[in-house]
N, CA, C and O atoms as a MOPAC input file, in Angstrom:
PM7 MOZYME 1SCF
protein

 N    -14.24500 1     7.02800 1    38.22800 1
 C    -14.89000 1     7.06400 1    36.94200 1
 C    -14.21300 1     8.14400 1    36.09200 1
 O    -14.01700 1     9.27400 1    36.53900 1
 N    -13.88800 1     7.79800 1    34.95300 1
 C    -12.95100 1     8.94900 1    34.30700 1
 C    -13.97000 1    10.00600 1    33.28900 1
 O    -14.90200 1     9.74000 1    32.52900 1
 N    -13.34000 1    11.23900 1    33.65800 1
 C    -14.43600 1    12.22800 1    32.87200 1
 C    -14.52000 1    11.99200 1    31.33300 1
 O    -13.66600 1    11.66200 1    30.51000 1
 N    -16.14800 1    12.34400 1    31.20900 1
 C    -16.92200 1    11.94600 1    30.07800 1
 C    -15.69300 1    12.43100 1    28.66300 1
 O    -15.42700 1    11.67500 1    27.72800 1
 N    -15.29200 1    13.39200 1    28.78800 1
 C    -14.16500 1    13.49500 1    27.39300 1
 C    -13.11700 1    12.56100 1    27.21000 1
 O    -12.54100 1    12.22100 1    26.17600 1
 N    -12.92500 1    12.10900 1    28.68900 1
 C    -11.89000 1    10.74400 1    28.47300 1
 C    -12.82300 1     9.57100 1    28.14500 1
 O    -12.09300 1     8.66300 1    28.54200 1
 N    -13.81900 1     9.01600 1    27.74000 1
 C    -14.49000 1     8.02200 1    27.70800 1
 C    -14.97700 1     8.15000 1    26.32900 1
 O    -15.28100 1     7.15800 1    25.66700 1
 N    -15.07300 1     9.56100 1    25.80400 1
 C    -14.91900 1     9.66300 1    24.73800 1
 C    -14.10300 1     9.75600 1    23.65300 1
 O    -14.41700 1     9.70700 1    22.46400 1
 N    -12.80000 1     9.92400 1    24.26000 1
 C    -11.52200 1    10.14700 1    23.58100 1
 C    -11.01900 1     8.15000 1    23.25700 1
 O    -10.56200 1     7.48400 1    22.32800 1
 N    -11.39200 1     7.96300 1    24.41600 1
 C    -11.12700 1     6.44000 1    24.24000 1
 C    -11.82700 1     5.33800 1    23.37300 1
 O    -11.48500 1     4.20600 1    23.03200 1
 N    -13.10800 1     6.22200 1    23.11500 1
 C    -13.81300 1     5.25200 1    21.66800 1
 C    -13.51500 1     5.73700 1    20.77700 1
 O    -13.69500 1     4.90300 1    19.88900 1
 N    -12.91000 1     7.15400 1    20.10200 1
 C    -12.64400 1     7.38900 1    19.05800 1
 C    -11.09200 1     7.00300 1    18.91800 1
 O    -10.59800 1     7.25000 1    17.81800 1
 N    -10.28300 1     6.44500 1    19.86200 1
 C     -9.38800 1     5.94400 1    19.45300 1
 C     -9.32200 1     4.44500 1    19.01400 1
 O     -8.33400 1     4.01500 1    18.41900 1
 N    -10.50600 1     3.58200 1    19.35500 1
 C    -10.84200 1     2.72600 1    19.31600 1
 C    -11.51400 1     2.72700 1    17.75400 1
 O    -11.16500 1     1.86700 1    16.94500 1
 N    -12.18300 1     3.43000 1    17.52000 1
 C    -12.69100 1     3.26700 1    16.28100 1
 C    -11.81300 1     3.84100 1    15.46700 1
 O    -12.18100 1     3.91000 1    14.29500 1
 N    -10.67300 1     4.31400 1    15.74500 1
 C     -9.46400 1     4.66900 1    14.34600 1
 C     -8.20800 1     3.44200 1    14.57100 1
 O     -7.18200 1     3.13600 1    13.96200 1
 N     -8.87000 1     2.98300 1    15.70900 1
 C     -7.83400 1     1.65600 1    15.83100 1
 C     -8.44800 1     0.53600 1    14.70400 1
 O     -7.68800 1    -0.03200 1    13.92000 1
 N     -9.76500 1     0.31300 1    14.71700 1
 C    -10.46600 1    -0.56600 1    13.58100 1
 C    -10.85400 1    -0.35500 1    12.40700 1
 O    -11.28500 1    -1.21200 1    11.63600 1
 N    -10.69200 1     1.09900 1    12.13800 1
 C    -10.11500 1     1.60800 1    10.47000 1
 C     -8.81600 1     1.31300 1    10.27500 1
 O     -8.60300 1     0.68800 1     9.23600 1
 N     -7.89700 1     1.55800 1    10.93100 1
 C     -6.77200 1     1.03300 1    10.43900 1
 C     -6.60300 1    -0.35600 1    10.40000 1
 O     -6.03500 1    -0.75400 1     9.38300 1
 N     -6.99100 1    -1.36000 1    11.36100 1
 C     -6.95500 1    -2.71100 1    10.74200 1
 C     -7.74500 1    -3.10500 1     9.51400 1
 O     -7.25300 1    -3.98400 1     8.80500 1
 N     -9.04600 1    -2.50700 1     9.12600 1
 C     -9.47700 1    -2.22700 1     8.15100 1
 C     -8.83400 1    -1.95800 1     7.07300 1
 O     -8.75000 1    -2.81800 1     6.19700 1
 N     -8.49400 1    -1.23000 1     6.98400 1
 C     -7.33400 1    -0.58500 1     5.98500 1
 C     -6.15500 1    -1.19100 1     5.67400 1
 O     -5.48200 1    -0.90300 1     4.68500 1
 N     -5.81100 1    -2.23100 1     6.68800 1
 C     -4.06900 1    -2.71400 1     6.53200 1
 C     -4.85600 1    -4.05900 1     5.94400 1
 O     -4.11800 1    -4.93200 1     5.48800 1
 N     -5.93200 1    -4.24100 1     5.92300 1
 C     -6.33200 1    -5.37700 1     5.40700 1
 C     -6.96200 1    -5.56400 1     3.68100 1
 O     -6.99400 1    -6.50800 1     2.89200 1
 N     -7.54100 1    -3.71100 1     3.61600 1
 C     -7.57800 1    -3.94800 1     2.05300 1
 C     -6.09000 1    -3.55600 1     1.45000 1
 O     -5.63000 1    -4.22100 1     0.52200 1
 N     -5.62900 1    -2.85700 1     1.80900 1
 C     -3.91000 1    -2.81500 1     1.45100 1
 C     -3.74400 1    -4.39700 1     0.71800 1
 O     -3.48500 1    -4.83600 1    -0.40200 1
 N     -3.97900 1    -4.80500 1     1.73000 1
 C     -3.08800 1    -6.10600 1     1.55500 1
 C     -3.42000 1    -6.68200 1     0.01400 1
 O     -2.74700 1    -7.49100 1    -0.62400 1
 N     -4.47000 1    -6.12000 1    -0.32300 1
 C     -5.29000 1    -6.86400 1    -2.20600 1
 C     -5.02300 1    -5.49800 1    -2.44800 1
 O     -6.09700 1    -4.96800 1    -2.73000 1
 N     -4.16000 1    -4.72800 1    -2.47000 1
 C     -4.15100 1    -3.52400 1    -3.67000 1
 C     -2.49400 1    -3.82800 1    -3.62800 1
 O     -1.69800 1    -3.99700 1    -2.70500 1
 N     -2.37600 1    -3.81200 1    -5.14100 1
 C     -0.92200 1    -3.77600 1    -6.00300 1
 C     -0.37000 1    -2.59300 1    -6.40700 1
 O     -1.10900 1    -1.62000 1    -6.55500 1
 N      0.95500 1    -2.50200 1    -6.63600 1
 C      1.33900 1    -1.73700 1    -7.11400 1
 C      2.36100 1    -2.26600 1    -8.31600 1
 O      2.83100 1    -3.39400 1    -8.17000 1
 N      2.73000 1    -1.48900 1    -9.51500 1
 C      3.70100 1    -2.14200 1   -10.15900 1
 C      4.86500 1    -1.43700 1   -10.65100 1
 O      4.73700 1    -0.39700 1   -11.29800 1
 N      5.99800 1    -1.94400 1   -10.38200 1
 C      7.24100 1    -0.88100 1   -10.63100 1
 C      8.08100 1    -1.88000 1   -12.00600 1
 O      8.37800 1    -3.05600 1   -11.79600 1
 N      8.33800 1    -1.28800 1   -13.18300 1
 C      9.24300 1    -1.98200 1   -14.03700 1
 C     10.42500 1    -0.95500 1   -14.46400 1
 O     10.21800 1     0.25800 1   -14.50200 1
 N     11.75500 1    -1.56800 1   -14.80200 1
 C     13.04400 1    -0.90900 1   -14.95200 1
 C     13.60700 1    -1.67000 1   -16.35000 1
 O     13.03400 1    -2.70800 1   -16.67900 1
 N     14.43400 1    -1.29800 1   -16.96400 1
 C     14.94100 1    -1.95700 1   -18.10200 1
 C     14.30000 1    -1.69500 1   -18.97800 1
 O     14.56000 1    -2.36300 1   -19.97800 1
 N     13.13800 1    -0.62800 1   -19.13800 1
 C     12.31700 1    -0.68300 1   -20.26000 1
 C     11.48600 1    -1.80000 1   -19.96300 1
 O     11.38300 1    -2.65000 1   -20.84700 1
 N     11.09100 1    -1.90800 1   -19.27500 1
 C     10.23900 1    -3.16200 1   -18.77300 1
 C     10.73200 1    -4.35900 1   -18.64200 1
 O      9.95400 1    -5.18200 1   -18.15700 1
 N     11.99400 1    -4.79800 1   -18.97600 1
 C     12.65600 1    -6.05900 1   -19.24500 1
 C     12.29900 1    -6.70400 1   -17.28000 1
 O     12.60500 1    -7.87400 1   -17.05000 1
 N     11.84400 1    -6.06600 1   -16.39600 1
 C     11.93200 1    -6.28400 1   -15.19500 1
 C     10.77300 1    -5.54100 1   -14.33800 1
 O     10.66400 1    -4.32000 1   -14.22600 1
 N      9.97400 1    -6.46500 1   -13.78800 1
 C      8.77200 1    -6.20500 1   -13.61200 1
 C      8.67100 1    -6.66000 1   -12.20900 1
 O      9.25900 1    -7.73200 1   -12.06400 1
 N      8.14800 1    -6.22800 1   -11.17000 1
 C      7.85300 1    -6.16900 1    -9.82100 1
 C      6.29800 1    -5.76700 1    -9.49800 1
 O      5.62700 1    -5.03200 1   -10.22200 1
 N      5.97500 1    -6.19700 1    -8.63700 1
 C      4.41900 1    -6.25000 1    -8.27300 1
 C      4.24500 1    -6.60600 1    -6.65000 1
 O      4.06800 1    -7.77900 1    -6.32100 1
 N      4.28600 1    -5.84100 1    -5.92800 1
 C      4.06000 1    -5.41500 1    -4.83100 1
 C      2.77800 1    -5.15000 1    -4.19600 1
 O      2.00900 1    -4.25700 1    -4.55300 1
 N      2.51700 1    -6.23900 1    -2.91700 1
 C      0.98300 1    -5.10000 1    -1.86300 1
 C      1.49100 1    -4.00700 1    -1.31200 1
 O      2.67800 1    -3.73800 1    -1.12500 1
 N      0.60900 1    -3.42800 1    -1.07600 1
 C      0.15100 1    -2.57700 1     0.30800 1
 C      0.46500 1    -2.80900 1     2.02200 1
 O      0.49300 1    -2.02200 1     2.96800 1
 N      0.65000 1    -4.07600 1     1.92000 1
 C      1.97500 1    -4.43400 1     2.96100 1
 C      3.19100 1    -4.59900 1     2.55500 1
 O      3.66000 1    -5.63600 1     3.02300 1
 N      3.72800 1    -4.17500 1     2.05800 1
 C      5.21600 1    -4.11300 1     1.18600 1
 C      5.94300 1    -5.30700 1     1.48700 1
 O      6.94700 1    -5.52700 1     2.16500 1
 N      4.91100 1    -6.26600 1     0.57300 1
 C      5.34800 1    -7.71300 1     0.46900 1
 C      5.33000 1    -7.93800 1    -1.16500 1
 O      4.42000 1    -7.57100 1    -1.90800 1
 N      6.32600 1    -8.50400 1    -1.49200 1
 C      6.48200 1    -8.82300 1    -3.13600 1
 C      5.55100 1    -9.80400 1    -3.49300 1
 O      5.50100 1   -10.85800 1    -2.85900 1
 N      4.49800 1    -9.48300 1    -4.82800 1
 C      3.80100 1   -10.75200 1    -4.75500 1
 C      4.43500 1   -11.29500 1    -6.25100 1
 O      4.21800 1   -12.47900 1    -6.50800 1
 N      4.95500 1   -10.75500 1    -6.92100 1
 C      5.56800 1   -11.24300 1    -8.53800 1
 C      6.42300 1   -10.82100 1    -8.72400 1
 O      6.69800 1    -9.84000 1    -8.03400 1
 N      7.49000 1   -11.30300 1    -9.85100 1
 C      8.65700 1   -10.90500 1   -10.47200 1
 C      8.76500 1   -11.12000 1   -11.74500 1
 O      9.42200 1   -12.13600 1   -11.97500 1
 N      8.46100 1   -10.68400 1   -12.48800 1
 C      8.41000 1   -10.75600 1   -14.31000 1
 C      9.70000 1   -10.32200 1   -15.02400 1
 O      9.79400 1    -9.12300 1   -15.28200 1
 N     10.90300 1   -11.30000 1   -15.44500 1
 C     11.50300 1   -11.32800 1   -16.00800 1
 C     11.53600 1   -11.01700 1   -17.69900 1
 O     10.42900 1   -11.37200 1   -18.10100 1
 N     12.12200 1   -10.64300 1   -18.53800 1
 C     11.99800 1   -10.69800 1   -19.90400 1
 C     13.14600 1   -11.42700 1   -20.27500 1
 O     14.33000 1   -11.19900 1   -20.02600 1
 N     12.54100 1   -12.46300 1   -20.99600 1
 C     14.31000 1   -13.49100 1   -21.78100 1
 C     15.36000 1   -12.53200 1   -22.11300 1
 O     16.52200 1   -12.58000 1   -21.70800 1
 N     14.93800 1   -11.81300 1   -22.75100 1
 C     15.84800 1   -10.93400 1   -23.44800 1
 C     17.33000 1   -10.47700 1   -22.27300 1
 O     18.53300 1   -10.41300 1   -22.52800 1
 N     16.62100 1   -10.24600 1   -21.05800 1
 C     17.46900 1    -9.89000 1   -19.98500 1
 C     18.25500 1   -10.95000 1   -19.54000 1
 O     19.36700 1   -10.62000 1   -19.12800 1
 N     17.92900 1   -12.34600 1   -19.50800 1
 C     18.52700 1   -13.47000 1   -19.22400 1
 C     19.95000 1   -13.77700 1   -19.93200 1
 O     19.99800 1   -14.37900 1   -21.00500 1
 N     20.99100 1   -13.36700 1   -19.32200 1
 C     22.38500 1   -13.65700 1   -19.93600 1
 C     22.94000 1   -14.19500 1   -18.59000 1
 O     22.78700 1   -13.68800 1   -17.47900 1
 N     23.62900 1   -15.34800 1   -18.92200 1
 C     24.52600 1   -16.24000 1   -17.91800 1
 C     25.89700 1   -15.34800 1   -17.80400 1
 O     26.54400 1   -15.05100 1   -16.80000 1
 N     26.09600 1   -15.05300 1   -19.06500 1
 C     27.64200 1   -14.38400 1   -18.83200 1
 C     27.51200 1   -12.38900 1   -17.95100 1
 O     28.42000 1   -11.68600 1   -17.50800 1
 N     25.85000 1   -12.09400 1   -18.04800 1
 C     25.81700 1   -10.60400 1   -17.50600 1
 C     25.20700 1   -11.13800 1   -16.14400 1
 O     24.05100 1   -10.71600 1   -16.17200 1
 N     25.36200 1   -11.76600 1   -15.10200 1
 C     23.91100 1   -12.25800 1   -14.25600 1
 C     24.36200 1   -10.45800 1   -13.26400 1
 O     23.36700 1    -9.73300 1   -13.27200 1
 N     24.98600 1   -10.12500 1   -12.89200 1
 C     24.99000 1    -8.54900 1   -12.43500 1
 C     24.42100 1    -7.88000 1   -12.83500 1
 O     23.74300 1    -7.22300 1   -12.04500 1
 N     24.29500 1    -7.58000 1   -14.28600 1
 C     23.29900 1    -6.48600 1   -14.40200 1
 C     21.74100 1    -7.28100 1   -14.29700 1
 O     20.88200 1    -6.40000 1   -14.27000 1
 N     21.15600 1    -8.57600 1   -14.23300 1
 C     20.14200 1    -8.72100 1   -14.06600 1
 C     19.91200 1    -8.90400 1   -12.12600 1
 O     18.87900 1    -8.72400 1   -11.48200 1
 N     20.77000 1    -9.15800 1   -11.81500 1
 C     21.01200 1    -8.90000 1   -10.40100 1
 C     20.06700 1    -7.01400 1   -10.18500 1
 O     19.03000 1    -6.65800 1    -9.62600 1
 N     20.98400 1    -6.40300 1   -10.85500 1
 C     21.02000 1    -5.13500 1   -10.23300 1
 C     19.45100 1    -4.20000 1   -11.00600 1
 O     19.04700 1    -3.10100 1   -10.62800 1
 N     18.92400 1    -4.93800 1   -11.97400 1
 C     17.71900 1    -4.58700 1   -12.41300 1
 C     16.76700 1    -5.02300 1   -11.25600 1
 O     15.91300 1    -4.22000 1   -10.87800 1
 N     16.87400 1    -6.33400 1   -10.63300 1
 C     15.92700 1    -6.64800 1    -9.73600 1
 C     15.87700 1    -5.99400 1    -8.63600 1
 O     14.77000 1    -5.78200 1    -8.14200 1
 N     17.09000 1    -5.50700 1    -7.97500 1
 C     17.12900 1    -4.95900 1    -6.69100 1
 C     16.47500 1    -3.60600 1    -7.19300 1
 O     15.80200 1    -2.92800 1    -6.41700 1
 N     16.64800 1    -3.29500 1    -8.27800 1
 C     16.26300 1    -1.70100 1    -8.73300 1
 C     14.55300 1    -1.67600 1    -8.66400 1
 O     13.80300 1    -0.81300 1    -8.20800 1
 N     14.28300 1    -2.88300 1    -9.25800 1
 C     12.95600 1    -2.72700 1    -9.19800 1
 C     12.06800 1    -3.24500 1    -8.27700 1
 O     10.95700 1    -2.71400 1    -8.29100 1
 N     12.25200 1    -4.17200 1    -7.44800 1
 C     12.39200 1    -4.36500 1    -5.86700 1
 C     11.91900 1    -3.13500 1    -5.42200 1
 O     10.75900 1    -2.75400 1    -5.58000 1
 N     13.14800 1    -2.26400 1    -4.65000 1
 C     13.22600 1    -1.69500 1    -3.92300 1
 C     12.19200 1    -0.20500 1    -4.78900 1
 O     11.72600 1     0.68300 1    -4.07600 1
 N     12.03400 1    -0.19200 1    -6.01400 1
 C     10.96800 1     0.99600 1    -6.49900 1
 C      9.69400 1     0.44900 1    -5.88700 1
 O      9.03700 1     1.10700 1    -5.07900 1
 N      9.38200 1    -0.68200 1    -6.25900 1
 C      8.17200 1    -1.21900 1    -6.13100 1
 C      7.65400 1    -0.86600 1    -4.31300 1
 O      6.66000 1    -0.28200 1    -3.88300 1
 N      8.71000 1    -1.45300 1    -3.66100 1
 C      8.15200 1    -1.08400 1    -1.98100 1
 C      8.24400 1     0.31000 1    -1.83800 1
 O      7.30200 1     1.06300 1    -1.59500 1
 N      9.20300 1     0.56200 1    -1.96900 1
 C      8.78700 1     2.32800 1    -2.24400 1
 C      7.28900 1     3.16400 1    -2.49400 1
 O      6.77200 1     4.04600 1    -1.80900 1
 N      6.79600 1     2.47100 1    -3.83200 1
 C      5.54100 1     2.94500 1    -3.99500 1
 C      4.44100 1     2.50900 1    -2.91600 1
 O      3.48200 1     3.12900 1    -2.45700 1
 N      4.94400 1     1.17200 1    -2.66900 1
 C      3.47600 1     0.59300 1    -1.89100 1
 C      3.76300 1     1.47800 1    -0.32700 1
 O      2.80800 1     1.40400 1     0.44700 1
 N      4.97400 1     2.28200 1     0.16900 1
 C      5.04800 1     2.73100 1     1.14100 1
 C      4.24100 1     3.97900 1     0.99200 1
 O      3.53300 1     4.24500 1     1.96400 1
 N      4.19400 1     4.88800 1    -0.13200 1
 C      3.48200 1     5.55900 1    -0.40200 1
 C      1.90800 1     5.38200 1    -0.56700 1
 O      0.95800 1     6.03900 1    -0.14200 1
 N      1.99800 1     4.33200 1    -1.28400 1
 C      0.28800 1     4.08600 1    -1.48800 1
 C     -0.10700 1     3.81600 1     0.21700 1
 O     -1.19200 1     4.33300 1     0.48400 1
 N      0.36700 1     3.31200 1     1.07900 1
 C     -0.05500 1     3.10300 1     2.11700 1
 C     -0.12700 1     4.24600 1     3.22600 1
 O     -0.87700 1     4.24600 1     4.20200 1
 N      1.04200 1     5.46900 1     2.78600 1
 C      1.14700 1     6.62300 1     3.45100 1
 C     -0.09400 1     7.39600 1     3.21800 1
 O     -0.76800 1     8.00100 1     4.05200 1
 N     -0.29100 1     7.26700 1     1.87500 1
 C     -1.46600 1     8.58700 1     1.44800 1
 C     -2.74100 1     7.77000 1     2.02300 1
 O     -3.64400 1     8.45400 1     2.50400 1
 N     -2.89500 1     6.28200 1     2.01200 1
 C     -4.21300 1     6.25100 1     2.57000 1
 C     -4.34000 1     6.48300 1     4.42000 1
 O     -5.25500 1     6.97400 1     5.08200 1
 N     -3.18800 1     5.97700 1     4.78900 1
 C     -3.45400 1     6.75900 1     6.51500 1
 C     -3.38200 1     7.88500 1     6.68800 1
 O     -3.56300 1     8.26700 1     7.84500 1
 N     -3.05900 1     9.01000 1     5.51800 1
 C     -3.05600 1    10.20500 1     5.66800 1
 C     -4.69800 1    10.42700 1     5.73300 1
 O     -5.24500 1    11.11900 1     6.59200 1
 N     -5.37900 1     9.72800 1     4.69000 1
 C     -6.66300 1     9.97900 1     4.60500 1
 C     -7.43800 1     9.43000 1     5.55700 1
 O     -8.60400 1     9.81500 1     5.46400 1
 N     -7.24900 1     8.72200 1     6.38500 1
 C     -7.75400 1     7.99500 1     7.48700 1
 C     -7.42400 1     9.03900 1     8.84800 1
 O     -8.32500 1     9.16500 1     9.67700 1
 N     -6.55300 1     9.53100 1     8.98600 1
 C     -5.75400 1    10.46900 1    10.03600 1
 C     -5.84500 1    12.08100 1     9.84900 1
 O     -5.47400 1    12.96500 1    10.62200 1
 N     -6.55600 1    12.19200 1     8.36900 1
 C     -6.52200 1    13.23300 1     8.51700 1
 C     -5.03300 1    14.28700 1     8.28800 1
 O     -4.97700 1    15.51100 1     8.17200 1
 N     -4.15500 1    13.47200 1     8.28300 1
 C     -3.10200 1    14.00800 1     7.69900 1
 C     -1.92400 1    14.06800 1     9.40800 1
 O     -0.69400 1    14.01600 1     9.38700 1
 N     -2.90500 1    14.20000 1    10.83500 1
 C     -2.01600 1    13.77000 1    11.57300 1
 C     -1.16000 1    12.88400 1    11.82400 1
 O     -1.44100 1    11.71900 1    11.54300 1
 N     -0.05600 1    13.16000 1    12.33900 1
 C      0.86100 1    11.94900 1    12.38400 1
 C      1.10900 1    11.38200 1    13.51400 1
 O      1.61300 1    12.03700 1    14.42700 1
 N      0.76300 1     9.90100 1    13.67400 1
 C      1.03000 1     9.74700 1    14.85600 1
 C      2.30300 1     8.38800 1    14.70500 1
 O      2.39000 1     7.46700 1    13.89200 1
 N      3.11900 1     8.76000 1    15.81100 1
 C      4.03800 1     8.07000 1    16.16900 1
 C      4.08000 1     6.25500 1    15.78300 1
 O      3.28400 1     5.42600 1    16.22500 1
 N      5.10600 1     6.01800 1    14.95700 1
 C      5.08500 1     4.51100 1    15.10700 1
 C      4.51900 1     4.04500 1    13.41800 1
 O      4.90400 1     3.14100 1    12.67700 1
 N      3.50300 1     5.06100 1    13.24900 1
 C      2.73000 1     4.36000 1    11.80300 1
 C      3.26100 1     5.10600 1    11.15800 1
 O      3.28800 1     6.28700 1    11.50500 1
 N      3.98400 1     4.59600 1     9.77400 1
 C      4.26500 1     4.65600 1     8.73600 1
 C      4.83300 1     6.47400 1     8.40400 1
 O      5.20900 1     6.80800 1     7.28100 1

């Protein structure tokens, strides 16, 4: 029979195991939004750093430049997961207490 602090250590890991699925689950409906170009380029990102939109502006649409609209998207892409890595850092910080444990984020 394992001593009572281990039996207790093992439900409170259990219950920060089901805040965090908790949590990776409202993530998932909170957005973030990153735009570049003066907005001509718009990105919209969850909390699982999955892209959910891409908002183009005509204005940016040139056949003869497609590189620089290439390189606006990757720009704002890669801002956008950026933030949602953050938005997702600061809330397991708040869930953890600010400890870090191995593996998460």
């Amino acid at each position: 029979m394992p001593p009572k602090g281990m039996g207790n250590m093992l439900r409170q890991a259990q219950q920060l195991q089901q805040r965090m699925a908790r949590l990776q689950e409202e993530m998932a409906g909170r957005t973030i939004e990153s735009s570049v170009g003066g907005g001509m380029v718009k990105v919209v990102a969850n909390g699982k750093q999955e892209v959910v939109s891409i908002t183009i502006d005509r204005e940016v649409i040139n056949p003869d430049d497609a590189e620089m609209l290439q390189d606006l998207i990757i720009s704002a892409v890669n801002d956008a997961l950026k933030k949602s890595q953050e938005m997702m850092q600061e809330e397991m910080n708040k869930l953890t207490g600010g400890f870090k444990i191995p593996g998460l984020f």
